[in-house]
C-alpha positions in Angstrom: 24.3 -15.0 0.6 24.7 -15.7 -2.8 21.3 -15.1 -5.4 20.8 -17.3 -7.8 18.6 -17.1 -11.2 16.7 -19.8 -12.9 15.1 -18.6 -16.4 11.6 -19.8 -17.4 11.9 -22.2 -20.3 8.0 -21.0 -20.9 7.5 -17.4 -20.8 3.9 -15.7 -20.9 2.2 -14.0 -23.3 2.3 -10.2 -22.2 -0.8 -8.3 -21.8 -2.2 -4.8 -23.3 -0.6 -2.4 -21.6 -4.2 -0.6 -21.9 -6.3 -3.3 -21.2 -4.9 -3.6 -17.4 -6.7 -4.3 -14.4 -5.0 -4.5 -11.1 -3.8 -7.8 -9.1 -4.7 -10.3 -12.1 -1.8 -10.6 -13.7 1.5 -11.9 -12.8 4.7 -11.7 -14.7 7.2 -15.0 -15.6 9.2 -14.9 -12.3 9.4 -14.4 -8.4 12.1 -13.9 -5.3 12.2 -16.7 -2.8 14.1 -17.1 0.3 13.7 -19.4 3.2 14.8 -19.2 7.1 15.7 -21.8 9.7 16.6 -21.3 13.3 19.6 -23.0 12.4 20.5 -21.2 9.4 18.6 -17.9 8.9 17.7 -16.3 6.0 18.9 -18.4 3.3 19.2 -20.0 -0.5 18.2 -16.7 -2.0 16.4 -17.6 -5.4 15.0 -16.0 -9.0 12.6 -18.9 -10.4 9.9 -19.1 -12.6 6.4 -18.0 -11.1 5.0 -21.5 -9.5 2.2 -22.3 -6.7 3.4 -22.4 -3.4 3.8 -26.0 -2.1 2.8 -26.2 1.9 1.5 -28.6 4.3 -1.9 -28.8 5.1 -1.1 -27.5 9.0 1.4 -24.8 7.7 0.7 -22.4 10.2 -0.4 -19.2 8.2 -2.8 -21.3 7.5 -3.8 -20.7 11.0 -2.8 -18.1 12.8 -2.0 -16.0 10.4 1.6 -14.9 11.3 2.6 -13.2 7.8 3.5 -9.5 6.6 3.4 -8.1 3.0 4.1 -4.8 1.4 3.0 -2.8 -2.0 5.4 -0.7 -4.0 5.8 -0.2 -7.4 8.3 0.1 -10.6 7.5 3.2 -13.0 8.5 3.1 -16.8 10.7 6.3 -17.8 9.7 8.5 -20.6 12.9 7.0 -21.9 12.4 3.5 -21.6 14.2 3.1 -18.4 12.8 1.5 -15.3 12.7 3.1 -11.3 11.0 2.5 -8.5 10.1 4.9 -5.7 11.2 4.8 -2.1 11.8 1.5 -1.8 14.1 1.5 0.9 10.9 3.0 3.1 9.0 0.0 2.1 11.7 -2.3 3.0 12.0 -0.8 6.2 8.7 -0.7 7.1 8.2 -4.4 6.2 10.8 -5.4 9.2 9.0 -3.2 11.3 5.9 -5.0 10.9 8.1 -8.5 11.0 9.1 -7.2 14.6 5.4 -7.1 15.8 4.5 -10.6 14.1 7.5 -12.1 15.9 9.4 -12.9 12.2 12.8 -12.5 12.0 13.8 -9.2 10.2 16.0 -9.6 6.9 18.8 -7.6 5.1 16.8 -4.7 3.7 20.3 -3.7 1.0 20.1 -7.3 -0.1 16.4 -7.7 -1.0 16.6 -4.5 -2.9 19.4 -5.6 -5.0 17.5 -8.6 -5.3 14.6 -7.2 -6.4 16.3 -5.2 -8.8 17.9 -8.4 -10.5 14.0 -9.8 -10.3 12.6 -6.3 -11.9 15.9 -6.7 -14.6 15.0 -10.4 -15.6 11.0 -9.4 -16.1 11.8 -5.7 -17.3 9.8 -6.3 -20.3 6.4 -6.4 -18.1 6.8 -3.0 -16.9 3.7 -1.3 -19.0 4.3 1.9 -20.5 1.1 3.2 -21.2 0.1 5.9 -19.3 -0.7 5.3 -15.5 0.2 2.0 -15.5 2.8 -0.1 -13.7 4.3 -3.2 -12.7 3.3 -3.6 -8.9 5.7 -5.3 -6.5 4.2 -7.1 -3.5 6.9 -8.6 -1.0 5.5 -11.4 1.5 6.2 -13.5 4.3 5.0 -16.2 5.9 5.2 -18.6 8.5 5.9 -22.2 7.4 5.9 -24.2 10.7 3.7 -27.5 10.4 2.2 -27.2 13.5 -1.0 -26.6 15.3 -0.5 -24.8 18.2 -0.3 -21.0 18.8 3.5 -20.2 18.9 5.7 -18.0 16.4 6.9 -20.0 13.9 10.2 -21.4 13.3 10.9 -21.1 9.6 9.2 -18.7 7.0 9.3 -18.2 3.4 9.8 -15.0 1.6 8.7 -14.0 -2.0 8.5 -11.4 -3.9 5.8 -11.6 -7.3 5.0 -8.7 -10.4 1.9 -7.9 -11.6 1.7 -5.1 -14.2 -1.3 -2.9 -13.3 -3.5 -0.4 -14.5 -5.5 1.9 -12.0 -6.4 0.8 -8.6 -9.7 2.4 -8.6 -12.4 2.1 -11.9 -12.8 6.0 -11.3 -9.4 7.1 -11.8 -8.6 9.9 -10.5 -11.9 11.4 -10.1 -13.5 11.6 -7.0 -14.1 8.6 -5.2 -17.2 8.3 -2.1 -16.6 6.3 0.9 -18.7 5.7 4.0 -17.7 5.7 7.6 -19.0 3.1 10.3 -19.5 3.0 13.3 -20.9 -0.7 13.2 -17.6 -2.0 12.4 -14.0 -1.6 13.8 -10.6 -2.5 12.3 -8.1 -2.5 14.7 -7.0 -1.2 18.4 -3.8 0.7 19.6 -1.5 -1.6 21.4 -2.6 -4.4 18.8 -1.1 -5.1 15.1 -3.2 -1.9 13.1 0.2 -0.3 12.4 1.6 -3.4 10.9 0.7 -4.1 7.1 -0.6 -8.2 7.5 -3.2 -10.3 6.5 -5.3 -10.0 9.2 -6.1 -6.3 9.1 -7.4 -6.4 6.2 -9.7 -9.8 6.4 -11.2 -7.5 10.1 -12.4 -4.9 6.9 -13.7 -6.9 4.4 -17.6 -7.0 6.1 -17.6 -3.6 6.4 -16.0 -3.0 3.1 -18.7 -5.1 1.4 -21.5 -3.0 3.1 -20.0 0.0 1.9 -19.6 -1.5 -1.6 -23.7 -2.9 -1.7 -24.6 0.9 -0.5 -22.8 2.2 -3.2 -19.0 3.4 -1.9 -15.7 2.5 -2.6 -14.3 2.2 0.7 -14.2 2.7 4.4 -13.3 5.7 6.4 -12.4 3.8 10.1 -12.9 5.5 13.0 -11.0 4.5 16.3 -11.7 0.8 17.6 -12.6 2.3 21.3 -14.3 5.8 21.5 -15.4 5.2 17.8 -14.9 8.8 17.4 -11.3 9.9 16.2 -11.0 9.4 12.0 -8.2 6.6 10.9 -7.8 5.8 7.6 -9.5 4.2 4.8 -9.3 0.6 4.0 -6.3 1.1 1.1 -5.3 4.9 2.0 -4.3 7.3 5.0 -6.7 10.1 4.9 -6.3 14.0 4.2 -8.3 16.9 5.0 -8.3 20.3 3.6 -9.7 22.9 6.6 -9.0 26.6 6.1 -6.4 26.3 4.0 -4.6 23.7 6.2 -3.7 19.8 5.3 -4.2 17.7 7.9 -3.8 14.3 8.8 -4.6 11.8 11.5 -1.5 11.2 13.6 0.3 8.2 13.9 -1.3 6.1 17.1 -0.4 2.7 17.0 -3.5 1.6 15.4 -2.7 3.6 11.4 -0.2 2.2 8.8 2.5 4.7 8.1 1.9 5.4 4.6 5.0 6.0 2.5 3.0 8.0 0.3 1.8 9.5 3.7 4.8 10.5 4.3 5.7 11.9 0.6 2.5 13.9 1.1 3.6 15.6 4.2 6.9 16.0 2.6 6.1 17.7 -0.4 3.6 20.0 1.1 5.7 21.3 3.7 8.4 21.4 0.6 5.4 23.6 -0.6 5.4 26.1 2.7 1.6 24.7 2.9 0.4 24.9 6.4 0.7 21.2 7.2 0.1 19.2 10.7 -0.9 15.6 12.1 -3.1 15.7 15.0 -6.1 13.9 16.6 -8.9 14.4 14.1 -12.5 13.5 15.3 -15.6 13.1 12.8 -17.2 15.7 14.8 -14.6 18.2 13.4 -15.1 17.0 10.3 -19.0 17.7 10.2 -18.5 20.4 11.9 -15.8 21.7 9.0 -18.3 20.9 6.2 -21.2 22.6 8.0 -19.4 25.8 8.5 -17.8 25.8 4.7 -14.3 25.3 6.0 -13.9 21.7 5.1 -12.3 22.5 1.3 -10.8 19.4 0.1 -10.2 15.3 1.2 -8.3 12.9 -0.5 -6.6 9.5 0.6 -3.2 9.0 -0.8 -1.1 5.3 -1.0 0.8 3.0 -3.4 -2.0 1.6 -5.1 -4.0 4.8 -6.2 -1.6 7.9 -5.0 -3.7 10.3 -4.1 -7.2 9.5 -4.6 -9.6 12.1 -4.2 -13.3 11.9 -1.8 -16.2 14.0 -3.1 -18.9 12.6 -0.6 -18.7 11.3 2.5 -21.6 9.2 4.3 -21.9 9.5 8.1 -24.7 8.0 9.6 -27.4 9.6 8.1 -25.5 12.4 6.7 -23.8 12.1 3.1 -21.4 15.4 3.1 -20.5 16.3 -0.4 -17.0 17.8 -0.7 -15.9 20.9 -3.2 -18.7 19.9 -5.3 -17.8 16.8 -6.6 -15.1 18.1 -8.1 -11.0 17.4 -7.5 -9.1 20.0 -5.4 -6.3 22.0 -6.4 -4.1 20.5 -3.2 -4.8 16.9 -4.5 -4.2 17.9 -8.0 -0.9 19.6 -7.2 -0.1 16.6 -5.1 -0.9 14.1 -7.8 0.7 15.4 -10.8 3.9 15.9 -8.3 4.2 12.7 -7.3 3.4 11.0 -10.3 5.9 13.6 -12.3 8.4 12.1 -9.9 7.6 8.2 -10.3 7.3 8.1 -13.9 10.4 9.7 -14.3 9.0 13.3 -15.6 10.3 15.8 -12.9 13.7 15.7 -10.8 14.4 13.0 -8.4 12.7 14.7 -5.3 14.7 14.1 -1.9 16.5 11.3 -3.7 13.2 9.2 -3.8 13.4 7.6 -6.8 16.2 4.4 -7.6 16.6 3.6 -10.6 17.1 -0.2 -12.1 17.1 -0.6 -15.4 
């Protein structure tokens, strides 16, 4: 395939780099690509940022057969331009195009791609201190048709949106609430895929926790309502005697590729490290007995974000006293160090582009 570029003939006006928010903003152009039975992926395209154009029966519309994916590009100390672990992204976005039924793409194309896309709208990339221009890669099923079938031709695209921090705290400690009114997903369903739907089964819960005062949800399995998840935009960490652990993968949790960089890094570290079936029990039981140190979430959007109260029925368990732990620090400043470009290229993580 050949990628072609068409230039804006009306560029934007670019923001403050310190007056960011996150997801308002989008930058002059986006990646398209369309695919046919009869032709596959195909006509590759850099254009200028424009609506979508689809028929009223498009079936997304309907069913909701689409994936997506979040990564980032980092500004350098020196002006340059990365981006970090993309190729995990990239393959974690065909893995949840084999569970929606869409065809799978050439992961080494759409990164060279979107490194022609990032090159074009390099002059988005903020540079003031943690910000970034945030990637989010999407597909969709274009079908006209109403009737409950995978589609036979999707678009993908690919938009920019510089961004400042995902969470109005920073990174201070954030409080989220845990319900056992609500459930997000099942194993054996699509909860370890990243689409649409997932997230549209959290928003009522979500807003509950926002009207009682916390930032997100803590989801606990979707049949014994008893094993811990994740959080709505994070996989979850605890801190227990010194230990970091996580829930394990189950079918029903995203793999986090900052999940992943976590676990990395600390056993890096020699820090006693392991995933395992994690109940809410335990962690009530960790607090009570003063062995429950430290929990943070960690993804793209945020990093490591970390929880200094958590609300359980009618328990709220408050968590080093407020205050961010030294594991979540050390894991912060590491993997930020790394992304922006101010310590070595860990495990060969980072790619640069510009």
């Amino acid at each position: 395939m050949r990628l072609t570029t068409t230039r804006t003939e009306r560029p934007k006006a670019k923001p403050d780099d310190r007056k960011l928010g996150f997801g308002n903003l989008f930058t002059d152009h986006m990646f398209n690509m369309d695919y046919t039975q009869e032709k596959g992926w195909h006509n590759p395209r850099i254009e200028p940022y424009a609506p979508l154009v689809l028929d009223p029966a498009t079936m997304v519309l309907h069913y909701g057969q689409a994936v997506f994916e979040g990564l980032k590009a980092y500004r350098t100390p020196q002006g340059g331009i990365q981006l970090f672990r993309p190729q995990a992204n990239l393959k974690r976005m065909n893995r949840s195009c084999r569970i929606l039924c869409i065809p799978e793409f050439d992961e080494g194309f759409v990164l060279e791609a979107l490194k022609d896309l990032l090159r074009l709208d390099k002059d988005w990339v903020p540079s003031a201190p943690e910000t970034s221009l945030y990637i989010r890669p999407t597909i969709i099923a274009t079908d006209p048709f109403l009737g409950v079938r995978a589609s036979t031709s999707y678009r993908f695209f690919i938009i920019l949106s510089p961004v400042g921090a995902y969470y109005p705290e920073g990174f201070n400690p954030v409080k989220i609430w845990v319900t056992r009114e609500h459930v997000r997903a099942v194993r054996g369903g699509i909860g370890e895929a990243k689409t649409p739907g997932n997230y549209a089964a959290s928003l009522l819960a979500g807003q509950k926790a926002h009207d009682a005062g916390y930032t997100q949800v803590l989801w606990l399995d979707g049949v014994e309502q008893r094993l811990v998840e994740e959080v709505g935009s994070m996989n979850i960490f605890f801190v227990i005697d010194g230990e970091v652990i996580t829930p394990e993968l189950n079918g029903s949790i995203l793999p986090g590729v900052t999940r992943d960089s976590v676990l990395s890094l600390a056993r890096h570290w020699n820090l006693r490290v392991r995933e395992c079936k994690v109940s809410i029990d335990d962690v009530v039981a960790a607090h009570a007995d003063g062995r429950l140190q430290e929990i943070f979430g960690s993804g793209t959007a945020a990093v490591i974000s970390p929880v200094g109260e958590i609300r359980y029925g009618d328990r709220c368990l408050s968590v080093g006293d407020g205050a961010v732990g030294p594991i979540a620090r050390r894991l912060y400043t590491a993997l930020t160090d790394i992304q922006y470009g101010r310590a070595e290229n860990h495990a060969g993580w980072v790619v640069p582009v510009a």
